[in-house]
N, C-alpha and C positions, 0 to 999 in steps of 0.2 A: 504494500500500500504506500505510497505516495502521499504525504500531506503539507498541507502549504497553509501555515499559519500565519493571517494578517493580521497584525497588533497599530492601532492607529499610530497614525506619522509613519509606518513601515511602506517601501516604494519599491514594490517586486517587478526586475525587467523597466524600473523607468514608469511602469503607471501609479497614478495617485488614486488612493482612494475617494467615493465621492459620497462617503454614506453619513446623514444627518445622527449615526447613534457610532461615531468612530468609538465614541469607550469601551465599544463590544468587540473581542476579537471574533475574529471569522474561521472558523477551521473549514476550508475547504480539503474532502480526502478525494482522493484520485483511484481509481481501481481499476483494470481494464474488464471491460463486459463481458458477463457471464450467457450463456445461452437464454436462459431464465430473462434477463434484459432487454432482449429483441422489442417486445413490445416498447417499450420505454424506448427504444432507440429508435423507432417506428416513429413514435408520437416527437419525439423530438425534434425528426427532418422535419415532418408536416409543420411543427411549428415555427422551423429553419424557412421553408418554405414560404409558408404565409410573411413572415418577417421581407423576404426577397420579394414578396411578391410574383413568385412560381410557384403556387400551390398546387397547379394545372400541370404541375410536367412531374409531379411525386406518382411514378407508376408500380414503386417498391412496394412487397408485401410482407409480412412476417417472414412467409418459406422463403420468397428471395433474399434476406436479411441473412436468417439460418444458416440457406447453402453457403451466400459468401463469405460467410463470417464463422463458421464454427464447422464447415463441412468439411470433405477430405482434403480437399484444396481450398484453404484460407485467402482469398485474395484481400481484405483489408481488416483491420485491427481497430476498437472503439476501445476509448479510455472514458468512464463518466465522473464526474465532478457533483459530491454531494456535499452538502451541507447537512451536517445529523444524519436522516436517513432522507432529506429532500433532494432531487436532480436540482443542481444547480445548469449544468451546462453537458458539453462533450463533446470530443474531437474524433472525424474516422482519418487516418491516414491508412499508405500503403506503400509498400516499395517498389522504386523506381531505379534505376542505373544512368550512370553519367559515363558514356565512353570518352569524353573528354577527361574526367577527372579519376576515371579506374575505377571506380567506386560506386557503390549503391547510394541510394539517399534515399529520404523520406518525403512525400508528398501529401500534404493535408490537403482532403481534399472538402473535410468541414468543420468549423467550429462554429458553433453556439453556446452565447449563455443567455441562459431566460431574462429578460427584464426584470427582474427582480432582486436578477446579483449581478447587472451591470454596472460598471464603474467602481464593481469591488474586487478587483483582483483576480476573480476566475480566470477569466481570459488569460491573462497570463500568466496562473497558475497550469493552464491547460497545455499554452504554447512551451513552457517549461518542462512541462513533463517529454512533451514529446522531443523537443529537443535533444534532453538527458535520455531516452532513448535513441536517436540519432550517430549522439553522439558514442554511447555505450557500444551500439550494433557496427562503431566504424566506418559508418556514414560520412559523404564527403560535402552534400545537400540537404538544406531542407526547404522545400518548396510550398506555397501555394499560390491561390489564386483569389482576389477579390473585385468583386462589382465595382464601378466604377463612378458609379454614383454614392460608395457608400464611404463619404470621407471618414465620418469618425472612424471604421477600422484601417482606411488609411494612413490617416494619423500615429495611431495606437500603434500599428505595425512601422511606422516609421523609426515612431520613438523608441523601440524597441531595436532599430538598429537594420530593419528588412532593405532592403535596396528594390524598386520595382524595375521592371524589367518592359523597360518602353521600345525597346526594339525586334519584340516579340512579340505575335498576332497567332492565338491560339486558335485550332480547327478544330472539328466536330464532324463526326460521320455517323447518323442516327439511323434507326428505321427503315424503309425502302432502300436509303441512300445507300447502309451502310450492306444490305444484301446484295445488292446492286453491282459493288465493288467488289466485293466477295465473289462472285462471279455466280451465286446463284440468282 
């Protein structure tokens, strides 16, 4: 387990806390997702989702969750963030490789924290942990990707130290398209 204890005036990663009761500390614990969680990690894109405003494009279902996640071939890994026994937030990442750099890296491909422990540290409780994974597995990367309309995580990830990557135009091959190419 993983836990990130924030004691007011404490600046985890460079972010400040924004909370009207800083006399309380916050124990955020970290755990990576058990099968039994699917649902909870289900409900959490949908509300990733709505937050983006692509609620319309979550086509994921529990069984889809299961297989990628806890099936014979794991393709991505969830960490959740609670507070007591409440979902604060959680991150999926999965690994990637850098032929440039020899090495694997890590690619977040979501975090969320609920409204209700933003601007408390989560977030960067969340991006901490996976880093210290990153780093641990030997990793040379750690990647992601955000909306462009959504300054505050721009921000947030700046100050953190992330460099964005403006000379890079990310593609998508979905649906039709991507059978299509497939050559079926």
């Amino acid at each position: 387990m993983y836990s990130a204890s924030l004691e007011s005036g404490d600046v985890p990663l460079g972010h400040r806390r924004r909370n009207f009761m800083s006399a309380i500390p916050l124990d955020f614990h970290i755990d990576p997702a058990v099968e039994n969680d699917v649902p909870l990690v289900l409900a959490l894109i949908r509300e990733l989702a709505e937050f983006e405003k692509l609620e319309h494009e979550v086509k994921a279902s529990e069984d889809d969750l299961r297989r990628a996640l806890f099936g014979d071939r794991r393709y991505a890994e969830v960490v959740i963030a609670r507070v007591g026994n409440e979902p604060a937030g959680f991150a999926l990442f999965f690994h990637n490789f850098s032929t440039f750099v020899g090495k694997p890296g890590i690619y977040l491909e979501d975090l969320y924290v609920k409204l209700a422990w933003r601007g408390q540290g989560c977030g960067a409780a969340l991006l901490q942990y996976v880093a210290r994974e990153a780093v641990n597995r030997g990793c040379g990367r750690f990647e992601w990707a955000v909306l462009d309309w959504n300054q505050r995580a721009i921000d947030f990830y700046q100050k953190l130290g992330a460099k964005p990557l403006n000379d890079w135009t990310t593609f998508r091959v979905t649906g039709d398209a991507l059978k299509k190419l497939s050559g079926n």
